[in-house]
BAPAPA-621920 format. One record per residue (C-alpha): x, z, y; residue in three letters. Coordinates in Angstrom, 2 decimals. Each point is the difference from the previous one (the first is absolute). Layout:
N
+---------+---------+---------+-------+
:      px :      pz :      py : lumdo :
+---------+---------+---------+-------+
:       X :       Z :       Y :   ALA :
...
+---------+---------+---------+-------+
This chain:
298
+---------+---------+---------+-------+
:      px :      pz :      py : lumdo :
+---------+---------+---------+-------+
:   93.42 :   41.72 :  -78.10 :   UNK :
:   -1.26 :    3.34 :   -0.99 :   UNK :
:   -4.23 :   -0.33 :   -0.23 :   UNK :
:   -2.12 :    2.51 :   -0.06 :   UNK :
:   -3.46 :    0.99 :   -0.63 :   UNK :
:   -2.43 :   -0.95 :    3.09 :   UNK :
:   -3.00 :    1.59 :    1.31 :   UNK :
:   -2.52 :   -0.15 :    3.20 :   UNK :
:   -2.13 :    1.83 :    1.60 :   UNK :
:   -1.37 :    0.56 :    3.57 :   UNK :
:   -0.11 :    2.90 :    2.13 :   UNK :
:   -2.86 :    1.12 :   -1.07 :   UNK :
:   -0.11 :   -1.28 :   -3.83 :   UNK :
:    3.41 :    1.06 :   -1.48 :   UNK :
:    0.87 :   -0.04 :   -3.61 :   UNK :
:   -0.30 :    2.81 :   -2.08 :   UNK :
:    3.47 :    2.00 :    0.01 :   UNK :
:    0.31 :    0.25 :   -3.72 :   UNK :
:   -0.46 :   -3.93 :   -0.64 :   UNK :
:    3.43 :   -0.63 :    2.30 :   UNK :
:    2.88 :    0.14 :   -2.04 :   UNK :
:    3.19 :    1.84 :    0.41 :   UNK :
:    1.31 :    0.09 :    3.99 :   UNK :
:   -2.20 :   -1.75 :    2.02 :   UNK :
:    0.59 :   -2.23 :    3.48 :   UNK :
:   -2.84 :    0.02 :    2.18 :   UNK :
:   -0.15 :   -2.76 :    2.55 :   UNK :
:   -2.42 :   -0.52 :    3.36 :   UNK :
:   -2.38 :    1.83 :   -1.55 :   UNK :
:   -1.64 :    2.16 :    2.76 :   UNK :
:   -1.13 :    3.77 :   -0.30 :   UNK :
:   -3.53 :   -0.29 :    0.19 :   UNK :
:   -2.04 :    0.28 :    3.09 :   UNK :
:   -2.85 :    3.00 :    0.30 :   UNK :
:   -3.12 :   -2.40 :    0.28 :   UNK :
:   -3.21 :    0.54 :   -1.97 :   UNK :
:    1.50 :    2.02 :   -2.27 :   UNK :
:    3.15 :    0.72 :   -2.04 :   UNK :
:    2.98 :   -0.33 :    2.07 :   UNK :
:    3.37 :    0.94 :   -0.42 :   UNK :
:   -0.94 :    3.55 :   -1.44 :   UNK :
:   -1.98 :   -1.66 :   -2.88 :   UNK :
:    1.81 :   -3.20 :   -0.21 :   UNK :
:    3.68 :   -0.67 :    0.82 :   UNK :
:    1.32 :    4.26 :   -0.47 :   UNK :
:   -1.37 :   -0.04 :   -3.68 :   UNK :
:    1.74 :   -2.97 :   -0.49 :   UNK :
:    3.35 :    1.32 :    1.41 :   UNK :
:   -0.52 :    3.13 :   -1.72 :   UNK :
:   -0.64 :   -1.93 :   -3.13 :   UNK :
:    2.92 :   -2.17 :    0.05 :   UNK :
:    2.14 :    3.50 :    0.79 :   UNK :
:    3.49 :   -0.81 :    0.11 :   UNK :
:   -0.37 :   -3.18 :   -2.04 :   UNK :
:   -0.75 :   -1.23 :    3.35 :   UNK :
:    3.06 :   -1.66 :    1.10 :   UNK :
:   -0.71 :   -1.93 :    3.10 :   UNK :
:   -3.17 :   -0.32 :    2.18 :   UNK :
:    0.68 :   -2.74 :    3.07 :   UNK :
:   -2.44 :   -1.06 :    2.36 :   UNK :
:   -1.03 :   -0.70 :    3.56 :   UNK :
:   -3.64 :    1.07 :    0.70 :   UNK :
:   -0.84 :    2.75 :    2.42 :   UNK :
:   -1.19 :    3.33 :   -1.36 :   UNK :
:    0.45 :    3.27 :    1.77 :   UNK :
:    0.88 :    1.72 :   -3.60 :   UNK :
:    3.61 :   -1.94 :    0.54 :   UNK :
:    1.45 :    2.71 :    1.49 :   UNK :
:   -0.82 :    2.30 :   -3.02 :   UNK :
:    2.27 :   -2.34 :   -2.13 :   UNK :
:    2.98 :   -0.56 :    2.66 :   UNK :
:    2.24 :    2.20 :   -1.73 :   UNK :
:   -0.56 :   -1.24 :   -3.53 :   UNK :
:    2.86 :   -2.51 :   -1.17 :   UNK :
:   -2.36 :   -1.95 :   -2.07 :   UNK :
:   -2.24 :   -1.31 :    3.18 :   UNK :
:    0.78 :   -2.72 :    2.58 :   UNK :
:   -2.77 :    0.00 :    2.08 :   UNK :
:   -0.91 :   -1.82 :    3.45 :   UNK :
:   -2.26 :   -1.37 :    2.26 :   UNK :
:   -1.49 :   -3.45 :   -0.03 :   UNK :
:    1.20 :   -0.40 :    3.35 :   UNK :
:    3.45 :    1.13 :   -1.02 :   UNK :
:   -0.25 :   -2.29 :   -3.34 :   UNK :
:   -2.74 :   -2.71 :    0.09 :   UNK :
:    0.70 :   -0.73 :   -3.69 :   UNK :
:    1.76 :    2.11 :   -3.15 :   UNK :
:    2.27 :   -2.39 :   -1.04 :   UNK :
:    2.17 :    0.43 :    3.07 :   UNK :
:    0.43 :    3.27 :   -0.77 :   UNK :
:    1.60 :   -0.40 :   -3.29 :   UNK :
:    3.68 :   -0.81 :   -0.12 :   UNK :
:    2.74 :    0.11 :   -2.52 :   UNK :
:    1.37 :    3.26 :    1.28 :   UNK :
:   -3.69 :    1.69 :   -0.70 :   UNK :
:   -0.28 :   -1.65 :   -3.05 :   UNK :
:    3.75 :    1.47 :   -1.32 :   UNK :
:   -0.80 :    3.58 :    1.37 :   UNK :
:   -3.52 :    0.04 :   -1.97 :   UNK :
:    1.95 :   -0.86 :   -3.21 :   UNK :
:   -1.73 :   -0.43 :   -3.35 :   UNK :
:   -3.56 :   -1.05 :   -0.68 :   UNK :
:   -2.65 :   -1.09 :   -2.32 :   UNK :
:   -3.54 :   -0.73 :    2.18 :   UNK :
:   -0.53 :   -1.64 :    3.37 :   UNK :
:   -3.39 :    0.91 :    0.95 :   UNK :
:   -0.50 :   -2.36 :    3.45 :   UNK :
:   -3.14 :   -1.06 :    2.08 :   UNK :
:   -2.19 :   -2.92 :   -1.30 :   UNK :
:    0.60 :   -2.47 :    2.71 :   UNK :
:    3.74 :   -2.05 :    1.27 :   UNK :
:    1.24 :    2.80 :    1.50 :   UNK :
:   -0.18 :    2.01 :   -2.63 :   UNK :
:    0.99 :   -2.33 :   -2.61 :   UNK :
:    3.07 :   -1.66 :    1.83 :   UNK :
:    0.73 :    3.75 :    0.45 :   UNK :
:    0.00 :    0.55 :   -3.67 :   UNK :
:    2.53 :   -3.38 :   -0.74 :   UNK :
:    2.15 :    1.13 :    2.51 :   UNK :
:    0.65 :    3.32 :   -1.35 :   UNK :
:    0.45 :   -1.60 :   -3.66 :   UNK :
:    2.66 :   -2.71 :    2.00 :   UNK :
:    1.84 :    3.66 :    0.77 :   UNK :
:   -1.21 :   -0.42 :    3.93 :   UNK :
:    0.49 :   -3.74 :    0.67 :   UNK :
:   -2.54 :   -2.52 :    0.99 :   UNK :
:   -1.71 :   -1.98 :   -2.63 :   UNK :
:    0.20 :   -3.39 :    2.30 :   UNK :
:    1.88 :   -0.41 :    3.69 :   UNK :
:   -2.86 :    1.37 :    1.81 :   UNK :
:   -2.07 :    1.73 :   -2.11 :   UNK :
:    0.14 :    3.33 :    2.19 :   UNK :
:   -0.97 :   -2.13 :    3.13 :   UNK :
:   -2.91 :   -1.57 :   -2.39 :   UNK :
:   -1.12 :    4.10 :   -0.54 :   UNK :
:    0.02 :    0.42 :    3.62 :   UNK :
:   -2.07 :   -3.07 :    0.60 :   UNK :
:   -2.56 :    0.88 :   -2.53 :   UNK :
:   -0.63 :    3.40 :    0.97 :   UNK :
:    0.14 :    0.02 :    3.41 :   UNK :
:   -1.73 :   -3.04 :    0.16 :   UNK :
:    2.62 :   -0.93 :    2.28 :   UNK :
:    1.62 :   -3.81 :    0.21 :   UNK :
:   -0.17 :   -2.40 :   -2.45 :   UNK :
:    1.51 :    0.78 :   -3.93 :   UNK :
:    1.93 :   -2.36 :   -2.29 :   UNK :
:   -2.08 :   -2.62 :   -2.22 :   UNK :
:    1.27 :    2.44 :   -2.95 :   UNK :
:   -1.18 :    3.11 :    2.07 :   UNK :
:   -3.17 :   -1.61 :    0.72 :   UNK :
:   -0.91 :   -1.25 :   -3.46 :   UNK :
:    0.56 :    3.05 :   -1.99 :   UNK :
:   -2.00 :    1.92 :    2.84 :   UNK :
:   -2.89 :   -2.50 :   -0.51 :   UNK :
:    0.46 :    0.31 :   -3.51 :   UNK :
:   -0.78 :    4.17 :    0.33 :   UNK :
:   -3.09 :   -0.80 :    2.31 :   UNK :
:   -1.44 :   -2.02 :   -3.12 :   UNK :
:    0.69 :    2.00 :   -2.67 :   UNK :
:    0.18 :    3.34 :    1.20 :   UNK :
:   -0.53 :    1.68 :   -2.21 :   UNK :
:    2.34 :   -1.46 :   -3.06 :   UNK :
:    2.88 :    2.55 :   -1.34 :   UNK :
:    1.28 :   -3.51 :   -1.50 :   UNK :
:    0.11 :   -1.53 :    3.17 :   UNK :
:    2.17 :    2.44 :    1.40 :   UNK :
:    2.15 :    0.49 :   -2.96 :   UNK :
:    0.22 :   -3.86 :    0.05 :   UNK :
:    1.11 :    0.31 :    3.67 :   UNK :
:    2.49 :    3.02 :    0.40 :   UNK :
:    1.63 :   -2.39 :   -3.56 :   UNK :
:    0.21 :   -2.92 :    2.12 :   UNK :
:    1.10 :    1.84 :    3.22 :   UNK :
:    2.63 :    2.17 :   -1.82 :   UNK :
:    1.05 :   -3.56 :   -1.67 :   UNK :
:    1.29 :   -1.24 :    3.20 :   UNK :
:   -2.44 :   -2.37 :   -0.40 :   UNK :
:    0.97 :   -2.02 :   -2.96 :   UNK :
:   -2.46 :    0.51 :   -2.42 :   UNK :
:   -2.10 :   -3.05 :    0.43 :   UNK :
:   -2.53 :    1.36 :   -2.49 :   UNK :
:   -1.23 :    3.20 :    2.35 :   UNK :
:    0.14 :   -2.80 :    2.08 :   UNK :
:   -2.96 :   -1.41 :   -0.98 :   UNK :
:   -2.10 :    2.42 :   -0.94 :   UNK :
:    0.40 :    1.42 :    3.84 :   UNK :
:   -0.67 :   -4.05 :    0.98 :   UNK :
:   -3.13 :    0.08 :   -2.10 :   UNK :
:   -1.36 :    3.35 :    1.48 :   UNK :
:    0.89 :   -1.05 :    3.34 :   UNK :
:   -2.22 :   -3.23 :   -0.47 :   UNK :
:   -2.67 :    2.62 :   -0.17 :   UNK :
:    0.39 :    1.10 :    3.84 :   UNK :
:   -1.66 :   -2.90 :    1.33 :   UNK :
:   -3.71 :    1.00 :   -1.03 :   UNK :
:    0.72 :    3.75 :    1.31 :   UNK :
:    1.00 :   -1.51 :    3.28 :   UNK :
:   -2.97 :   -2.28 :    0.55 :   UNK :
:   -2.41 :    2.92 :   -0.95 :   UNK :
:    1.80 :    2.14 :    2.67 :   UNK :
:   -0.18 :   -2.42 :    2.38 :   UNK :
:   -3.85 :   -0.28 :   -0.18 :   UNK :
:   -0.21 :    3.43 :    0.29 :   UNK :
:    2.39 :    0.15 :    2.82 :   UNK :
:   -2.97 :   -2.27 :    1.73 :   UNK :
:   -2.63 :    2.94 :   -0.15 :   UNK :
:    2.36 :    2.51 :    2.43 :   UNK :
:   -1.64 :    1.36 :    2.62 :   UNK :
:    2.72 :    1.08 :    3.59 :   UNK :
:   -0.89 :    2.41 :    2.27 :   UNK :
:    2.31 :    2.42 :    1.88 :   UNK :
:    3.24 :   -1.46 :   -1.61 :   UNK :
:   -0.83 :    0.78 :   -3.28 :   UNK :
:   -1.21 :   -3.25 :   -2.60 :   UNK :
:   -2.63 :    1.96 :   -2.69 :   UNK :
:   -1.35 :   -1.99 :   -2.95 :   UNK :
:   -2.23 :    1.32 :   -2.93 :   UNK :
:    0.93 :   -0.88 :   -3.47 :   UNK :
:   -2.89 :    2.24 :   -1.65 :   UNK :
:   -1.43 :   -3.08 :   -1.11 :   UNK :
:    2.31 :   -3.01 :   -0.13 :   UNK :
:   -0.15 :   -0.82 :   -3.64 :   UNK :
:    3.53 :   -2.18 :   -0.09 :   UNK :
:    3.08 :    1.59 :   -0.67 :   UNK :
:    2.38 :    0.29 :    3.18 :   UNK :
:    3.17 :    1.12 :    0.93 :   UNK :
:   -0.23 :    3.11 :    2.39 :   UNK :
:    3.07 :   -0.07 :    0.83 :   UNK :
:    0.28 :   -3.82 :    1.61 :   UNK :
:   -3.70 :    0.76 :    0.97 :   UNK :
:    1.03 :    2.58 :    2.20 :   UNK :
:    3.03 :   -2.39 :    1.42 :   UNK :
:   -2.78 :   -2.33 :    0.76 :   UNK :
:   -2.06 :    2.63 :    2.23 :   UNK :
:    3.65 :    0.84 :    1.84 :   UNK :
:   -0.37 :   -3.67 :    1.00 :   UNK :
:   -3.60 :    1.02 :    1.87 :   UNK :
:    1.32 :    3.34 :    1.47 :   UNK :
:    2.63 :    2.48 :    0.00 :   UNK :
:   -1.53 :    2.39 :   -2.42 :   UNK :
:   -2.27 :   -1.15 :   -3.42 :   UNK :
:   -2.36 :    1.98 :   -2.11 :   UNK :
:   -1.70 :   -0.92 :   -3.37 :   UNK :
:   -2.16 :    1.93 :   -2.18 :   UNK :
:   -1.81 :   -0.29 :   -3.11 :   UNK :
:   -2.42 :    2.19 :   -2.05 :   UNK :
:    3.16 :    2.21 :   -0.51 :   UNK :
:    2.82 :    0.06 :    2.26 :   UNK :
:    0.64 :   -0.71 :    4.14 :   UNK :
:    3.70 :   -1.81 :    0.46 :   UNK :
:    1.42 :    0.08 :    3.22 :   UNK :
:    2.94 :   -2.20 :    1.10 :   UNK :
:    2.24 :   -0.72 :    2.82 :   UNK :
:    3.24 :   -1.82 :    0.56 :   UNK :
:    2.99 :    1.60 :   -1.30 :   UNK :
:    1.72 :   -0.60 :    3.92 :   UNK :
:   -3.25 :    1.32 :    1.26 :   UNK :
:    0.86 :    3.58 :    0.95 :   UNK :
:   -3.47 :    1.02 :   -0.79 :   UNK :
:    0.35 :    3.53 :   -2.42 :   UNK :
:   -3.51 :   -0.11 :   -2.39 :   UNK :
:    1.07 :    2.60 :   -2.07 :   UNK :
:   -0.09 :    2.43 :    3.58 :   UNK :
:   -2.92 :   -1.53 :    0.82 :   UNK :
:   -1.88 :    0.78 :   -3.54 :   UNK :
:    1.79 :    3.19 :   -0.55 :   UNK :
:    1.42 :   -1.08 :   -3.02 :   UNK :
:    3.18 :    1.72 :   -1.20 :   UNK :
:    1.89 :   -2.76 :   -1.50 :   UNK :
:    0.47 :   -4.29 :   -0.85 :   UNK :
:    0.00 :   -2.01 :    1.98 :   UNK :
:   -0.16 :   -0.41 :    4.05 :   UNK :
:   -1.68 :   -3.48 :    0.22 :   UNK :
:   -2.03 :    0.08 :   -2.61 :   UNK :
:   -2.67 :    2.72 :   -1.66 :   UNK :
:   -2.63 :    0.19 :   -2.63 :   UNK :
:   -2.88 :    2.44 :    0.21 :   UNK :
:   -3.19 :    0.91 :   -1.33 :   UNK :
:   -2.87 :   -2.50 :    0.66 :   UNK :
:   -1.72 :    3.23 :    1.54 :   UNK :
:    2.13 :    0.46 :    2.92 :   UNK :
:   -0.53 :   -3.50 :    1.74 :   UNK :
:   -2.01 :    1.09 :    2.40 :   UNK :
:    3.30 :    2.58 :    1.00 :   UNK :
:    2.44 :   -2.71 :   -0.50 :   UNK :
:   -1.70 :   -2.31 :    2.35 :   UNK :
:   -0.74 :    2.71 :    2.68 :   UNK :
:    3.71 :    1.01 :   -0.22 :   UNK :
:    1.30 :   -3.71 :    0.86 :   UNK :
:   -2.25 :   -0.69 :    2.83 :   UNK :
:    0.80 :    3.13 :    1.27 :   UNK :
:    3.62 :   -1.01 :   -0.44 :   UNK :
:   -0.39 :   -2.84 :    2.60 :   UNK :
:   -1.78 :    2.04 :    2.66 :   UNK :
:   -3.21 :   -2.01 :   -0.51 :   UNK :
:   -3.68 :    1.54 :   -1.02 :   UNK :
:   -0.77 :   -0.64 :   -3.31 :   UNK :
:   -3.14 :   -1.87 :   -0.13 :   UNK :
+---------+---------+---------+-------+
């Protein structure tokens, strides 16, 4: 097994070009969305640009209307998330053959993006029976995961922030899952998850529903909490949920939901269930759902 150097980034905090070695795999990373600032013009094209033709393959399955600039160029497999809920789908042996030699993987920070990066080092095949369905599942939010899909994804939601973590992961996924000692170092960070989870939870209890849409205001909740399962547990309350802090509005809907936020928020690109903003545009955000449901905002 050929391993190469690793990287991760986000859509809208890449590496710099020049710290990626040689030619460079990029995997479910999307091209950044135009909200409060940056964008693909500042963000993801400088980064392409950068990387020049060391570049070698960029797969992933957001939407962004600036696909279409990139349909003709080899080097880009590019979908929707409704085509592709999750990367690692997308990556078979055949891509991986046609891309040819490498050095870096630079992948997304959470399971997508990291079984994503062991699959491509295990030359396009699965790192466990199932781990593509696991993707799905985490992503989309969609059905249940494996125990092994579900305890590296806890795992990320406790330490997210830990380049060790993930290196310790994509080791341990691109080992087939044999190496008992990433084992427990994802086991011991998982452990972790259970504090987020009860924070969230008493958060969850502060939502307020009105008009199909469950809103709750983090400005000053003073535990840690996971926005992510937060927001799963205002889906539970209504069809659409909204939280905010000092900082940032996140709104979320089910993946099956058919609901389009990026249309609704006039945002170019990410994804269509789920959208960060600028704290300053709540009062927009909230307008624009309760107009979505044909009801007077109050």
């Amino acid at each position: 097994m050929r391993w190469p150097h690793l990287a991760y980034g986000t859509p809208r905090k890449l590496p710099k070009p020049g710290q990626l070695k040689g030619r460079v795999i990029v995997l479910d990373i999307a091209f950044a969305a135009d909200v409060g600032g940056g964008g693909f013009e500042r963000i993801t094209k400088p980064f392409i640009e950068g990387l020049g033709q060391r570049l070698a393959r960029w797969v992933d399955h957001h939407d962004h209307q600036l696909h279409t600039h990139y349909k003709q160029d080899p080097r880009f497999v590019l979908c929707t998330k409704a085509e592709h809920g999750a990367c690692p789908e997308m990556i078979t042996p055949e891509l991986v053959e046609r891309t040819g030699a490498y050095d870096t993987i630079c992948c997304h920070t959470d399971f997508d993006g990291l079984c994503a990066a062991a699959k491509w080092i295990l030359l396009g095949h699965e790192p466990y029976p199932g781990a593509d369905a696991d993707a799905y599942a985490i992503d989309t939010r969609l059905g249940k995961p494996s125990a092994t899909g579900i305890l590296i994804d806890q795992a990320l939601r406790a330490q997210p922030k830990s380049n060790y973590l993930r290196d310790t992961i994509v080791h341990y996924l691109a080992s087939s899952l044999s190496d008992s000692h990433c084992l427990k170092t994802i086991e011991s960070a998982a452990n972790q998850w259970q504090s987020l989870e009860e924070s969230s939870e008493r958060l969850a209890q502060q939502y307020q529903v009105a008009h199909g849409v469950a809103t709750v205001d983090a400005t000053t909740f003073n535990d840690t909490y996971d926005k992510t399962w937060l927001l799963l547990l205002g889906q539970e309350l209504a069809p659409i949920s909204v939280v905010y802090d000092v900082h940032t509005v996140t709104v979320a809907a089910k993946f099956d939901s058919g609901i389009d936020l990026l249309a609704l928020l006039g945002i170019s690109g990410g994804m269509p269930t789920r959208v960060s903003v600028p704290r300053h545009r709540l009062e927009e955000v909230l307008k624009a759902l309760h107009n979505m449901t044909n009801k007077p905002c109050v």
